[in-house]
MISE-325063 format. One record per atom (N, C-alpha, C): atom name; residue in one letter; x, y, z. Coordinates in Angstrom, 1 decimal, decimal comma. Example, Ala and Ser with C-alpha at 12.3 -4.5 7.8 and 13.67 -1.06 7.14 Angstrom:
FILO   name   resn       px       py       pz
FILO      N      a     13,2     -5,7      7,8
FILO     CA      a     12,3     -4,5      7,8
FILO      C      a     13,2     -3,3      7,8
FILO      N      s     12,8     -2,2      7,1
FILO     CA      s     13,7     -1,1      7,1
FILO      C      s     12,9      0,0      7,9
This chain:
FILO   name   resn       px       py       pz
FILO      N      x    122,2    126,2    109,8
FILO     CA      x    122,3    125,1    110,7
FILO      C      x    121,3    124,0    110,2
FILO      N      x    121,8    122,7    110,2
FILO     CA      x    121,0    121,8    109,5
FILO      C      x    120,0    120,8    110,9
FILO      N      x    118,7    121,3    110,4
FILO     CA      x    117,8    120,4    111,4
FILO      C      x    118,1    119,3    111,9
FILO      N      x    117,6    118,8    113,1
FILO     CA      x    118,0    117,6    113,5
FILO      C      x    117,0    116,9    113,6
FILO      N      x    116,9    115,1    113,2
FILO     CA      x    116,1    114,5    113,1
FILO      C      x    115,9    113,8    114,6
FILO      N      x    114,9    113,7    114,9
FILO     CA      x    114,7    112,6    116,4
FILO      C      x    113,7    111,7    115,8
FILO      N      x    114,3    110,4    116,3
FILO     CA      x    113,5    109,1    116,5
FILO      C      x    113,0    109,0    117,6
FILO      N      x    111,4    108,7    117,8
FILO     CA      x    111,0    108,0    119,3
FILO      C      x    110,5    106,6    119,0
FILO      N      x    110,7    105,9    119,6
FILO     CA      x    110,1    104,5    120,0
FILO      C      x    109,2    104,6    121,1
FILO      N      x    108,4    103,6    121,0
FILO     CA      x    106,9    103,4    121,6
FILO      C      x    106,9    102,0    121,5
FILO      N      x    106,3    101,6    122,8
FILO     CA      x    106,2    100,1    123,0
FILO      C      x    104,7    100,1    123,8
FILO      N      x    103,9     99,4    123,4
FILO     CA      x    102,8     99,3    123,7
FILO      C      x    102,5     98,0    124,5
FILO      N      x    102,0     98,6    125,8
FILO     CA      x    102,3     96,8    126,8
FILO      C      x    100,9     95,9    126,3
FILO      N      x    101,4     95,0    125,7
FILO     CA      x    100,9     93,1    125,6
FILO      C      x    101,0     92,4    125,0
FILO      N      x    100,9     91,6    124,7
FILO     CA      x    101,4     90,2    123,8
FILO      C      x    100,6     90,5    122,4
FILO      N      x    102,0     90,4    121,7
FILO     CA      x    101,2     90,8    120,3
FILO      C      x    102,5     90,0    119,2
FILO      N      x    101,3     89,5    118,1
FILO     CA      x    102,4     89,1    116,8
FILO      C      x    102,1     90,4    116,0
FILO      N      x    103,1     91,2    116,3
FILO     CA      x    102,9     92,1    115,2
FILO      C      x    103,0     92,0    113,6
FILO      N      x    104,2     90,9    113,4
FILO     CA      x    104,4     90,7    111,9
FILO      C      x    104,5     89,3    112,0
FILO      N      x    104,2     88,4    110,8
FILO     CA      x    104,2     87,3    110,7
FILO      C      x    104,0     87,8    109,1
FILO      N      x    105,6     87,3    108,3
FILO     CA      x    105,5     87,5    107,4
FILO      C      x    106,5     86,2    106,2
FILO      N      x    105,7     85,6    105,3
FILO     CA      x    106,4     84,4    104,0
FILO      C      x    107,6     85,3    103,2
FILO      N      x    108,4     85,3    103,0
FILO     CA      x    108,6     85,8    101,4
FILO      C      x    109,5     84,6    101,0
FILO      N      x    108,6     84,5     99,8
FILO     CA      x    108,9     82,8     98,9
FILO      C      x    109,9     83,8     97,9
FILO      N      x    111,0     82,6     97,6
FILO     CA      x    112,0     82,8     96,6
FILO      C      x    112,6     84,1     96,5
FILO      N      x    112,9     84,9     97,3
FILO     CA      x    113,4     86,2     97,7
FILO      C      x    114,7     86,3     96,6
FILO      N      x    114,6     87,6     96,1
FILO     CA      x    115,6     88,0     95,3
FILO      C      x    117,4     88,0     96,0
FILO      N      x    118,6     87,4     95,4
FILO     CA      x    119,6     87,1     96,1
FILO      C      x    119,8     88,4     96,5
FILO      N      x    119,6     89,3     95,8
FILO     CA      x    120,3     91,0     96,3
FILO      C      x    119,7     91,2     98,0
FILO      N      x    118,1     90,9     97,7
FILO     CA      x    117,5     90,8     99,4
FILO      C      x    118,3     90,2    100,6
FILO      N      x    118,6     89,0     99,8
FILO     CA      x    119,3     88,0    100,7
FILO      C      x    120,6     88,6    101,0
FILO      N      x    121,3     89,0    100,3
FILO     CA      x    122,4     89,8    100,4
FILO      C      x    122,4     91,1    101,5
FILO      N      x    121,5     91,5    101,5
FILO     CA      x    121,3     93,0    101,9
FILO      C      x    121,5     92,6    103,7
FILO      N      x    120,8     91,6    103,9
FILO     CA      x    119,8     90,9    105,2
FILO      C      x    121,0     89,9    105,9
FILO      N      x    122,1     89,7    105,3
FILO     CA      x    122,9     89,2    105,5
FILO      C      x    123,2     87,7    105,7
FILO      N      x    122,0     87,1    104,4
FILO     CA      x    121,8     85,6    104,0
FILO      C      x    122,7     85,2    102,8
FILO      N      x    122,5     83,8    102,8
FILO     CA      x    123,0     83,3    101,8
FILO      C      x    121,8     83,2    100,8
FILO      N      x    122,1     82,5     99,7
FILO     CA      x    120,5     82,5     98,9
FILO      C      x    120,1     81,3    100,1
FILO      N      x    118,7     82,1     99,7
FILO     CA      x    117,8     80,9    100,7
FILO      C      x    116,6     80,9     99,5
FILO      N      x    115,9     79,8    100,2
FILO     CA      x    114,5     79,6     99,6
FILO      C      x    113,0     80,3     99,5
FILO      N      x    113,3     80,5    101,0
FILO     CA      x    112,5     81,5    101,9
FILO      C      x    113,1     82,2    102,9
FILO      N      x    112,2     82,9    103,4
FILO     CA      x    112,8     83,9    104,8
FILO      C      x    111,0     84,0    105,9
FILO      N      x    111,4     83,9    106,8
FILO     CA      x    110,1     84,5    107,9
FILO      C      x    110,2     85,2    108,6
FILO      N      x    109,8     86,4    108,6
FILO     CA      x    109,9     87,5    109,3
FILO      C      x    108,9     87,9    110,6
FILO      N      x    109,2     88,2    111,7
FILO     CA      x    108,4     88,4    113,1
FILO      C      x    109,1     89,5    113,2
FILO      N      x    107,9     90,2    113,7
FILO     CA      x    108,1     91,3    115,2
FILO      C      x    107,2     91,1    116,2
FILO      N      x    107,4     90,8    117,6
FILO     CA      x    107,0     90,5    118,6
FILO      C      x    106,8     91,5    119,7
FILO      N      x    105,8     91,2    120,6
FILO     CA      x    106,0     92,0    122,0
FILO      C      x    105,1     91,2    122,7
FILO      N      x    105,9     91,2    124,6
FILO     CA      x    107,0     91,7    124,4
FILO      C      x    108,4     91,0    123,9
FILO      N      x    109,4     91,6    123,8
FILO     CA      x    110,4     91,4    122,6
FILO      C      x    111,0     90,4    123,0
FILO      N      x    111,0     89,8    124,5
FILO     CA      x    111,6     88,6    124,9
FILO      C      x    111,2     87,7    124,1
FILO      N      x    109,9     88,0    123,3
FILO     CA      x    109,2     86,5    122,9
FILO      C      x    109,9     86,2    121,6
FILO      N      x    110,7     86,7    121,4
FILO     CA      x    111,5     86,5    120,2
FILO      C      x    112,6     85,4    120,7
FILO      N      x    112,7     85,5    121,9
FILO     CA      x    113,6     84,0    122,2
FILO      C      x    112,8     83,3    122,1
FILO      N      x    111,4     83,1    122,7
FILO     CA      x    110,5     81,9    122,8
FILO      C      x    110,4     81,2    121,1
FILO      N      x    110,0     82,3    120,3
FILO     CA      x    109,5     81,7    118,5
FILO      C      x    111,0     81,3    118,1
FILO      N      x    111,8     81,8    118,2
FILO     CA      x    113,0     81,4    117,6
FILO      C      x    113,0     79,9    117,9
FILO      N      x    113,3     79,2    119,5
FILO     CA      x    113,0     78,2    119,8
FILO      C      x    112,3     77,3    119,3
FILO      N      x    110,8     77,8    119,3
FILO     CA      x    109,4     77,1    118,3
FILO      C      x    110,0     76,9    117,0
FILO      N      x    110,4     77,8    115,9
FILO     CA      x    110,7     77,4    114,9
FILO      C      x    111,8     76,7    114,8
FILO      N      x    113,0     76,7    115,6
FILO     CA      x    113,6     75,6    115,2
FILO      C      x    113,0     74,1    115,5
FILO      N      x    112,5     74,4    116,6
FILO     CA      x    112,0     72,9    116,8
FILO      C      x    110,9     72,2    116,3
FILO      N      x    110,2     73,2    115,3
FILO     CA      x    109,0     72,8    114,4
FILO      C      x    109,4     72,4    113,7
FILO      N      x    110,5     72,9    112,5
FILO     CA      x    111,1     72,6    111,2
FILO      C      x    112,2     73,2    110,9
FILO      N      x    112,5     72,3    109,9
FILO     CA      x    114,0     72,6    109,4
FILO      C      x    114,9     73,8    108,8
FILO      N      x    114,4     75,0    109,7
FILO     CA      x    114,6     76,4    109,8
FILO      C      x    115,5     76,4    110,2
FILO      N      x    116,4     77,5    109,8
FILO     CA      x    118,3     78,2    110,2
FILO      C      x    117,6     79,6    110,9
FILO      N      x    118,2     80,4    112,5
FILO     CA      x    117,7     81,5    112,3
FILO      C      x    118,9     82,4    111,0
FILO      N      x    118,6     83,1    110,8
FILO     CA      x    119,0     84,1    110,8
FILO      C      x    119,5     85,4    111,2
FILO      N      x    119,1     86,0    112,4
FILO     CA      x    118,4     87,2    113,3
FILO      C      x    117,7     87,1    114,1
FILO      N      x    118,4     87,3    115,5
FILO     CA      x    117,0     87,5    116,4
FILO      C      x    117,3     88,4    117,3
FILO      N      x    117,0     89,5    117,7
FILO     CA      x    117,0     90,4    118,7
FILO      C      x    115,9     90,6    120,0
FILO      N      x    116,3     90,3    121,0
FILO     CA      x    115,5     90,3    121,8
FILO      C      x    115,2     91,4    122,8
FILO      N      x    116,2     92,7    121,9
FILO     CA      x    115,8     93,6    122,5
FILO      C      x    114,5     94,6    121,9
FILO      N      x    114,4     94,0    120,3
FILO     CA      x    113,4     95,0    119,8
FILO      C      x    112,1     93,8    119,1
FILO      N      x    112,6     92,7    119,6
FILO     CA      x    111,1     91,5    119,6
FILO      C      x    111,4     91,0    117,8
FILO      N      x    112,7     90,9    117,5
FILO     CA      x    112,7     90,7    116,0
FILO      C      x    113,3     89,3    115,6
FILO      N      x    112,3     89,1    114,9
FILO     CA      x    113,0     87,2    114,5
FILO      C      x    113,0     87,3    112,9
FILO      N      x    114,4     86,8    112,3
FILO     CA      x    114,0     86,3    110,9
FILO      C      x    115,0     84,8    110,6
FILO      N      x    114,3     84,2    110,3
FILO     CA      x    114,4     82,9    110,2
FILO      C      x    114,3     82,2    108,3
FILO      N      x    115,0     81,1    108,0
FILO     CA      x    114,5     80,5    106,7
FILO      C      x    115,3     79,4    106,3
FILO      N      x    114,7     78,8    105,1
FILO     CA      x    115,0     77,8    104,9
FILO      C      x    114,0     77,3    103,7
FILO      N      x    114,1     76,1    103,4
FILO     CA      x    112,6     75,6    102,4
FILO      C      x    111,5     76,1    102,6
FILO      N      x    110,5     76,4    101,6
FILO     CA      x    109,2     77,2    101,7
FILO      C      x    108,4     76,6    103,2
FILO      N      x    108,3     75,2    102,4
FILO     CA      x    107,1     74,7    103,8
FILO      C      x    108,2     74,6    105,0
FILO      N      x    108,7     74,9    105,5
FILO     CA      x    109,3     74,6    106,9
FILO      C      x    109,3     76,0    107,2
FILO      N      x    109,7     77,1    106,5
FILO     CA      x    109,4     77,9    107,0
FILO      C      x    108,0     78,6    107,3
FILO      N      x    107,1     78,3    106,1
FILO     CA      x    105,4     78,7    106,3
FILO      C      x    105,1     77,5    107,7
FILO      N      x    105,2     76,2    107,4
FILO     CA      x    105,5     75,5    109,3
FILO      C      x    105,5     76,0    110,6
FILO      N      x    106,8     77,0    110,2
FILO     CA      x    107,1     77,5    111,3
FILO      C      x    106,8     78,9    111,9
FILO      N      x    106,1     79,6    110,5
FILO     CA      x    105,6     80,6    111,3
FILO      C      x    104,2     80,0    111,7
FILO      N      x    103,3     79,2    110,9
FILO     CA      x    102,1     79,0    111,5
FILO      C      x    102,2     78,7    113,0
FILO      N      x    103,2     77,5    113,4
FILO     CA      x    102,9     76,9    114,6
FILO      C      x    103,5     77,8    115,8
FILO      N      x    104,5     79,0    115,5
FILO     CA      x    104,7     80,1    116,0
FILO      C      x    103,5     81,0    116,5
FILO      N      x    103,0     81,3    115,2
FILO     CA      x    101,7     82,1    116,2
FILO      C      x    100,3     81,2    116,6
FILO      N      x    100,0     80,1    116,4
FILO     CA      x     99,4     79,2    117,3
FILO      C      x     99,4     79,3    118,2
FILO      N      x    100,7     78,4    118,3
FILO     CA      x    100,9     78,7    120,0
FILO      C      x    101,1     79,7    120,7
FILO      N      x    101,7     80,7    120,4
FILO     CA      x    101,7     82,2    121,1
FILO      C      x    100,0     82,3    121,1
FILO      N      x     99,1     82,2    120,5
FILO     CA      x     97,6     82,5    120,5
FILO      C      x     97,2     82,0    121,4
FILO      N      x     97,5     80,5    121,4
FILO     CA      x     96,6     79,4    122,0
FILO      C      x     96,8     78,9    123,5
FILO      N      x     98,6     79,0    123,5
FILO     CA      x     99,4     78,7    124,6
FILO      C      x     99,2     79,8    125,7
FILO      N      x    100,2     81,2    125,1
FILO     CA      x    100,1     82,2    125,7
FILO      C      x     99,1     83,6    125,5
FILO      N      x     98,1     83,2    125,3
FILO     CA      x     97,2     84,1    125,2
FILO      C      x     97,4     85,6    124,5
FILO      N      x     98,4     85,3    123,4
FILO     CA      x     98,5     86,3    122,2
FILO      C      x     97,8     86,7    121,3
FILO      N      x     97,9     88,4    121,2
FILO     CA      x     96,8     88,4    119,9
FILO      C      x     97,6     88,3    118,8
FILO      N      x     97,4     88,4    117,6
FILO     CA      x     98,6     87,9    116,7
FILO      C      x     98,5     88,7    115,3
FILO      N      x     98,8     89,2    114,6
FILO     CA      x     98,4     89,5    113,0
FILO      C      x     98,5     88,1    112,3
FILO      N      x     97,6     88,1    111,2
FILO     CA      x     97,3     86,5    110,6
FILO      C      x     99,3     86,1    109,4
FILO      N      x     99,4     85,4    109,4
FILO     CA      x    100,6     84,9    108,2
FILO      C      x    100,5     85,7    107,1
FILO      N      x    101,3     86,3    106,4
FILO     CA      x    101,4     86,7    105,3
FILO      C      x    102,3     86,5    104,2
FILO      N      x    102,3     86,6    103,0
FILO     CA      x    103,4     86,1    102,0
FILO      C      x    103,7     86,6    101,4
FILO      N      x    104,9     86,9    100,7
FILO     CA      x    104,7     87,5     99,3
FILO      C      x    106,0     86,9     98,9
């Protein structure tokens, strides 16, 4: 009889940027995979709680000239992109304000 695997999920209560992540000039296969067209960039979030994935989504469109991508607001997941600086734009002024506004802790921007 073949083992069975279990997943648990764990949600830890309070406002957090868990990921705040750049990736410049992403390989088309990625893009492909993620279910983009070629893009320039891509910005990646995981949030809690996960509603706040509607809120950044909102932010980054209205910061810059970001397309989303993906957003789920059941597991706090945003990916968003477009030109490099609009999207590095848009995640900065994303976790800003979640810091500054709503009293979030945040992980800092990242790139690759």
């Amino acid at each position: 009889m073949a083992e069975k695997l279990r997943s648990i999920q764990e949600y830890v209560p309070g406002k957090q940027v868990t990921l705040a992540h750049l990736i410049a000039n992403p390989d088309v296969r990625l893009c492909e995979m993620i279910g983009l067209g070629r893009v320039r960039a891509v910005g990646i979030m995981t949030l809690t709680p996960s509603e706040t994935a509607i809120i950044a989504g909102d932010l980054a469109t209205k910061s810059a000239a970001v397309e989303l991508g993906f957003l789920d607001r059941f597991t706090g997941t945003l990916v968003f992109y477009g030109e490099l600086a609009a999207v590095e734009t848009a995640l900065t002024h994303i976790v800003t304000y979640l810091e500054s506004v709503l009293g979030f802790t945040a992980a800092p921007v990242t790139r690759s």
